[in-house]
ChimeraX commands (.cxc) that place a marker at each C-alpha (Angstrom):
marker #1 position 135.01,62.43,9.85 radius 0.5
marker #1 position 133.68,60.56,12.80 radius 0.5
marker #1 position 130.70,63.14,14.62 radius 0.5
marker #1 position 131.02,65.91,11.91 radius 0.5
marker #1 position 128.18,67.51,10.37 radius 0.5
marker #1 position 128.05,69.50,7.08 radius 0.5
marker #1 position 128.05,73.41,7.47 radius 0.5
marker #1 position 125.52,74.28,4.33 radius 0.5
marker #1 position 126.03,78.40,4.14 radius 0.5
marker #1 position 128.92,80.53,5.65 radius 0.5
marker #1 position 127.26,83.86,6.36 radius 0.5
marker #1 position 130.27,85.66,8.66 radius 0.5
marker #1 position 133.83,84.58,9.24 radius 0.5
marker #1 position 135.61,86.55,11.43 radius 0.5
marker #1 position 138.82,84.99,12.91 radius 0.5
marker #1 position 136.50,81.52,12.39 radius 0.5
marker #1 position 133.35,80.95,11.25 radius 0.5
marker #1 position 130.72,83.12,13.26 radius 0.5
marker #1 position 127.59,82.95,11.59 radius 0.5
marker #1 position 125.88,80.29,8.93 radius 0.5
marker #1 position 123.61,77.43,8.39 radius 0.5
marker #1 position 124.99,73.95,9.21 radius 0.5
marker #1 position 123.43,70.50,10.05 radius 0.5
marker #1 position 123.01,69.54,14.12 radius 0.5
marker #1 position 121.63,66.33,14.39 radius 0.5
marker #1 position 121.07,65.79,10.81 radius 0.5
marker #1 position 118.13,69.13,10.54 radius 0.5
marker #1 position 119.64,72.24,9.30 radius 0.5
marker #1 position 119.58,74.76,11.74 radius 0.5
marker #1 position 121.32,78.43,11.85 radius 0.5
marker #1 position 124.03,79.28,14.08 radius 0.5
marker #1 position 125.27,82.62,15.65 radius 0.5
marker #1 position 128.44,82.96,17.39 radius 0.5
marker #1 position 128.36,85.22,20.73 radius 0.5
marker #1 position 131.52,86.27,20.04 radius 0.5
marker #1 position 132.74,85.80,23.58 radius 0.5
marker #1 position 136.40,84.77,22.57 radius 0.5
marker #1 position 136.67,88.31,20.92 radius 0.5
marker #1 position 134.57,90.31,23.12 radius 0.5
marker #1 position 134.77,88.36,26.44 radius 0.5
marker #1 position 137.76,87.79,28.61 radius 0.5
marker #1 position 141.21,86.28,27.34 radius 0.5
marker #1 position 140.24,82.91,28.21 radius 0.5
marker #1 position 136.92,82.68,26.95 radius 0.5
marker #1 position 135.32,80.23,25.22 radius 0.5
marker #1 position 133.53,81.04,22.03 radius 0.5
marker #1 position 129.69,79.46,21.64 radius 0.5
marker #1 position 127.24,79.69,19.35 radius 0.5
marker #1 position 123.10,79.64,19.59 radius 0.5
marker #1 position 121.66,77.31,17.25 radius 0.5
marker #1 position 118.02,77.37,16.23 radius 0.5
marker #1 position 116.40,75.05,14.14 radius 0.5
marker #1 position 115.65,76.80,10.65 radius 0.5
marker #1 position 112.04,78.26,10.41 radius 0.5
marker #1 position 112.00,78.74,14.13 radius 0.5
marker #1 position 112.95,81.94,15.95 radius 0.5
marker #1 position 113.75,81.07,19.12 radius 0.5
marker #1 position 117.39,79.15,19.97 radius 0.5
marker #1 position 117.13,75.90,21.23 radius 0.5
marker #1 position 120.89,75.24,22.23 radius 0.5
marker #1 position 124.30,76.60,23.22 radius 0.5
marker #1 position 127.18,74.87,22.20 radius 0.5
marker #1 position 131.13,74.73,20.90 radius 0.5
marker #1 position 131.80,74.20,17.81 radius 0.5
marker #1 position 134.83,72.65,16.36 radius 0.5
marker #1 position 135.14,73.51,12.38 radius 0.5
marker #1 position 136.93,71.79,9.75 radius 0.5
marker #1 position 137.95,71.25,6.39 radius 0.5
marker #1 position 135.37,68.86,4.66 radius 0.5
marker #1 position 137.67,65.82,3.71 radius 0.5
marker #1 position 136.15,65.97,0.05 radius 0.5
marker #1 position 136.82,69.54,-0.34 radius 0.5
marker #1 position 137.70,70.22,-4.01 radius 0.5
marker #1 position 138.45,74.08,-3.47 radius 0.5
marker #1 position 140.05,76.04,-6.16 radius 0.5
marker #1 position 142.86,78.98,-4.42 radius 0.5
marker #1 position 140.60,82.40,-3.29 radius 0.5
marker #1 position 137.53,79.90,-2.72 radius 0.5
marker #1 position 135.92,79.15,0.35 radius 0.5
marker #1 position 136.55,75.75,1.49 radius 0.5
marker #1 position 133.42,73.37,2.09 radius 0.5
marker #1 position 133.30,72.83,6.05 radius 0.5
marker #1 position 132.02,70.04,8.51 radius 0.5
marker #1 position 131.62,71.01,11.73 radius 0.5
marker #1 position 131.20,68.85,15.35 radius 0.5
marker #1 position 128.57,70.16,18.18 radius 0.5
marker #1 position 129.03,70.01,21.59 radius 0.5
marker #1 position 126.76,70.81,24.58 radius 0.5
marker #1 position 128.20,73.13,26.95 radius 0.5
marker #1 position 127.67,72.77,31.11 radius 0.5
marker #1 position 124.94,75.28,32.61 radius 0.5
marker #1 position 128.41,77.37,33.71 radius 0.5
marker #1 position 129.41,77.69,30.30 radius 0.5
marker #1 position 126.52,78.83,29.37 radius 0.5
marker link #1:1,2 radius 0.2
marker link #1:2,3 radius 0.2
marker link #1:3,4 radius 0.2
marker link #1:4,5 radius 0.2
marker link #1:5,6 radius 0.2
marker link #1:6,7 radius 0.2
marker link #1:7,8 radius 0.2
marker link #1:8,9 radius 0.2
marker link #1:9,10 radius 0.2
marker link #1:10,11 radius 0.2
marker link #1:11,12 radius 0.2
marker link #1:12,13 radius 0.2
marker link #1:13,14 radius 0.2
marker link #1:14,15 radius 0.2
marker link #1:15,16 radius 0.2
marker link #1:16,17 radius 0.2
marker link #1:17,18 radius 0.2
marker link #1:18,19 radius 0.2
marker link #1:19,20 radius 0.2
marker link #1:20,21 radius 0.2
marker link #1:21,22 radius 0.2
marker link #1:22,23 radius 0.2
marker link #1:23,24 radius 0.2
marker link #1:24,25 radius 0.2
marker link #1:25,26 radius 0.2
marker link #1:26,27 radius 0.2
marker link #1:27,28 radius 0.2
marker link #1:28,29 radius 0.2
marker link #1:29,30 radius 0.2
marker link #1:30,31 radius 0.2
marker link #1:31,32 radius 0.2
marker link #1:32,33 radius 0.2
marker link #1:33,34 radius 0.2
marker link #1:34,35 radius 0.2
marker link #1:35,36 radius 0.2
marker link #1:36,37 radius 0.2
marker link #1:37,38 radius 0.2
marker link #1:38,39 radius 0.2
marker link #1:39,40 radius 0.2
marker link #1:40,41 radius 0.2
marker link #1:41,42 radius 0.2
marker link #1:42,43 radius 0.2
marker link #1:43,44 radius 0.2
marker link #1:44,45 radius 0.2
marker link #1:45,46 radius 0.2
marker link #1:46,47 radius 0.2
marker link #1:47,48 radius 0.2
marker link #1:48,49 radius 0.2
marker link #1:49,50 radius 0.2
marker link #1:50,51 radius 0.2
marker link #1:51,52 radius 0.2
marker link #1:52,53 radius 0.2
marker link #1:53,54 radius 0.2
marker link #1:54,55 radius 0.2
marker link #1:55,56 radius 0.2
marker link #1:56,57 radius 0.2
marker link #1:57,58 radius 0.2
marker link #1:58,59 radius 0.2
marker link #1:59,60 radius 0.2
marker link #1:60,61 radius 0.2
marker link #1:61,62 radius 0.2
marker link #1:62,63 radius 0.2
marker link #1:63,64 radius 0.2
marker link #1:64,65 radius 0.2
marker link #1:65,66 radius 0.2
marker link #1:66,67 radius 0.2
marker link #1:67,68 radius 0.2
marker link #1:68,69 radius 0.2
marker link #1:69,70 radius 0.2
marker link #1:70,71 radius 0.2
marker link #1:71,72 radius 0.2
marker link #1:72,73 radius 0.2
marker link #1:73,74 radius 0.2
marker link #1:74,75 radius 0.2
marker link #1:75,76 radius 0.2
marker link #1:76,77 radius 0.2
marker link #1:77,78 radius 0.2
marker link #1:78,79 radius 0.2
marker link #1:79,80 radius 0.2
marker link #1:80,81 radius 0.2
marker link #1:81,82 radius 0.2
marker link #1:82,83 radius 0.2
marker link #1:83,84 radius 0.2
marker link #1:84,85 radius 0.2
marker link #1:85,86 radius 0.2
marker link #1:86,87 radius 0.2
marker link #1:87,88 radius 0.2
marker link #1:88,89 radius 0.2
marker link #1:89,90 radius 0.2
marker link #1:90,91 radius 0.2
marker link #1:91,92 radius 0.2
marker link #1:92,93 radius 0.2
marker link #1:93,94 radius 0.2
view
């Protein structure tokens, strides 16, 4: 799929994927939801900090839009392999 990355571990799902290791501009780096569609107001908009992997501090905040890798070969009670697309968010998302 056209923009998507490879998510490479699933570490929490909770109503979505929240926390993990996935590909943003082809270097692995983790990501952490802030949980602000659960925790913040009805019409919030969940993002995630992403930090490149051996590093400590985040350098981005973005939305995330997650998929179903098209080759996923998932047997039933298995996780399904995901892709996922970044997107910057404005300074008033943030």
């Amino acid at each position: 799929m056209d923009g998507f990355e490879k998510v490479i571990e699933l570490i929490d799902f909770y109503d979505g994927p929240r926390e993990g290791v996935a590909l943003f501009g082809g270097k692995p780096h983790t990501f952490k939801s802030r949980m602000l569609d659960i925790h913040g107001s009805d019409d919030a908009v969940d993002l995630f900090d992403l930090t490149p992997v051996g590093s400590l501090a985040p350098v981005a905040t973005v939305r995330a839009e997650f998929c179903r890798a098209a080759d996923c070969q998932a047997e039933p009670g298995e996780w399904s392999s995901l892709e996922v697309r970044w997107s910057q968010v404005g300074a008033n998302d943030a």
